[in-house]
C-alpha positions as CSV (number, residue, x, y, z in Angstrom):
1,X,-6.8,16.5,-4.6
2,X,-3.4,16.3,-6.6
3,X,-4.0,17.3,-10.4
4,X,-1.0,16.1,-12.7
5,X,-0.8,17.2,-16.1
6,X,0.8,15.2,-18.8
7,X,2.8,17.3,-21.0
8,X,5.0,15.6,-23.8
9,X,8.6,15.3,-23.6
10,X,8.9,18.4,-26.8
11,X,6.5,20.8,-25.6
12,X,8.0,20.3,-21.8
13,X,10.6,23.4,-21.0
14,X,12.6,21.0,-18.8
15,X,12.2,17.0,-18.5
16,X,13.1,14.6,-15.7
17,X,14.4,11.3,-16.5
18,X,14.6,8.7,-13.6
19,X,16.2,5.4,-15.0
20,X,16.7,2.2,-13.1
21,X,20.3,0.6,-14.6
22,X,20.5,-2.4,-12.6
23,X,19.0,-4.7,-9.8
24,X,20.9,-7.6,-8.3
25,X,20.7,-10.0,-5.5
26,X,23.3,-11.4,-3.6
27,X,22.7,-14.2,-1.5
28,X,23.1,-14.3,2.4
29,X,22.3,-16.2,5.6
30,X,19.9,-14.3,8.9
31,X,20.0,-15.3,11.9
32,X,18.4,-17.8,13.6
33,X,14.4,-17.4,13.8
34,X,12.8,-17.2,17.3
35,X,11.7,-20.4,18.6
36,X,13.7,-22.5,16.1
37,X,16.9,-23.8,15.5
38,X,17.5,-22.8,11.5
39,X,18.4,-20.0,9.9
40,X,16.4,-18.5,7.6
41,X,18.1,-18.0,4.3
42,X,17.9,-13.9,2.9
43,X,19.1,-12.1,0.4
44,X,20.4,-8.4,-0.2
45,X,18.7,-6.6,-3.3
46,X,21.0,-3.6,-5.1
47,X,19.2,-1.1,-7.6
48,X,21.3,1.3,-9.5
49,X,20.1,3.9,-10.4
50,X,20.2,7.8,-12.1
51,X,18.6,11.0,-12.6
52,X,18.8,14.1,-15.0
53,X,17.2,16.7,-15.8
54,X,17.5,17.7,-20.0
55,X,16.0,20.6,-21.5
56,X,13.9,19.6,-24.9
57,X,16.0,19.8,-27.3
58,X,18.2,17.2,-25.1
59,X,21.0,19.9,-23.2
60,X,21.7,18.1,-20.0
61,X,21.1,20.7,-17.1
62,X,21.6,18.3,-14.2
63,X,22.4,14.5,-14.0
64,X,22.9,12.7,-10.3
65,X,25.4,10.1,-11.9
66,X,24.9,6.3,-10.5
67,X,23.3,6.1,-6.6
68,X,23.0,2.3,-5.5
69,X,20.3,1.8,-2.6
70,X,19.6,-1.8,-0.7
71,X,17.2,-3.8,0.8
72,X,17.8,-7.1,2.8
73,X,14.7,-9.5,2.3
74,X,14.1,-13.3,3.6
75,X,13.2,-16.3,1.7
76,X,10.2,-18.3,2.2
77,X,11.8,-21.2,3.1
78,X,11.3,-23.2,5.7
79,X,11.7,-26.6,7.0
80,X,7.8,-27.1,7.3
81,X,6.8,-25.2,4.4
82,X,8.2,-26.1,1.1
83,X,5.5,-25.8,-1.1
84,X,4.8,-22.2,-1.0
85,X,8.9,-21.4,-0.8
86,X,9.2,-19.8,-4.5
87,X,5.6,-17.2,-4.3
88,X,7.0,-16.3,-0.7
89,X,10.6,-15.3,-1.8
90,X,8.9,-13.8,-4.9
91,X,6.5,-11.9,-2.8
92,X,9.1,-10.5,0.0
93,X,11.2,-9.8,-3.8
94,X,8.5,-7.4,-4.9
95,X,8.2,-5.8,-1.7
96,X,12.3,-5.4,-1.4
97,X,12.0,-3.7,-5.1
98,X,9.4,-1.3,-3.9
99,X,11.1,-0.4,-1.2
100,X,14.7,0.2,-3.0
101,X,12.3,2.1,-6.4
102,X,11.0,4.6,-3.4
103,X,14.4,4.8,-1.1
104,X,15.9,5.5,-4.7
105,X,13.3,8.3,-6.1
106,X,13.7,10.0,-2.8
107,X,17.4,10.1,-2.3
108,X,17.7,11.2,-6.1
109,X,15.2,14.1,-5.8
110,X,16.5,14.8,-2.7
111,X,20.1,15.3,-4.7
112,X,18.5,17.2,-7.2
113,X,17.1,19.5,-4.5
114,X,20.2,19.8,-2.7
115,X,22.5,20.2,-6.0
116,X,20.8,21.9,-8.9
């Protein structure tokens, strides 16, 4: 089993701090779904975000600067279903952010790795 230890920020000899600066979607259009004849609207989700490292009395030791990762999803919409339209998009949202919160964790600490 994994044991992780919380250790505050002041007694810590080195801290790491991941921020997210900014998430944004930008509308688009997918292709045509099998067995239909409409497209399915989707959209293209951006996080920005940055990592650095900072010793406790707040020396910078490391800092990645601003990485952007994406993540296409579709909305729920379709011509049968328009009820559930919004908690569909929402749900394929909240799966998009995951997906761009762990693409961006590992590029960053993969930076870190390759760069400290």
């Amino acid at each position: 089993s994994t044991v992780i230890e919380h250790t505050s920020a002041k007694d810590a000899e080195i801290v790491a701090e991941l921020k997210i600066e900014n998430t944004s979607d930008m509308p688009g259009v997918s292709g045509v779904s099998a067995g239909t004849s409409y497209a399915v609207p989707k959209f293209a989700l951006q996080m920005v975000g940055s990592l650095r490292l900072y010793e406790a009395a707040g020396t910078i030791v490391w800092q990645s600067g601003a990485v952007t990762v994406s993540e296409d999803y579709l909305s729920g919409q379709t011509p049968d279903n328009t009820n559930a339209v919004l908690r569909v998009t929402e749900d394929n949202r909240r799966r998009a952010l995951e997906r761009c919160a762990d693409a961006l964790a590992r590029l960053l600490y993969t930076k870190m790795l390759e760069n400290f």
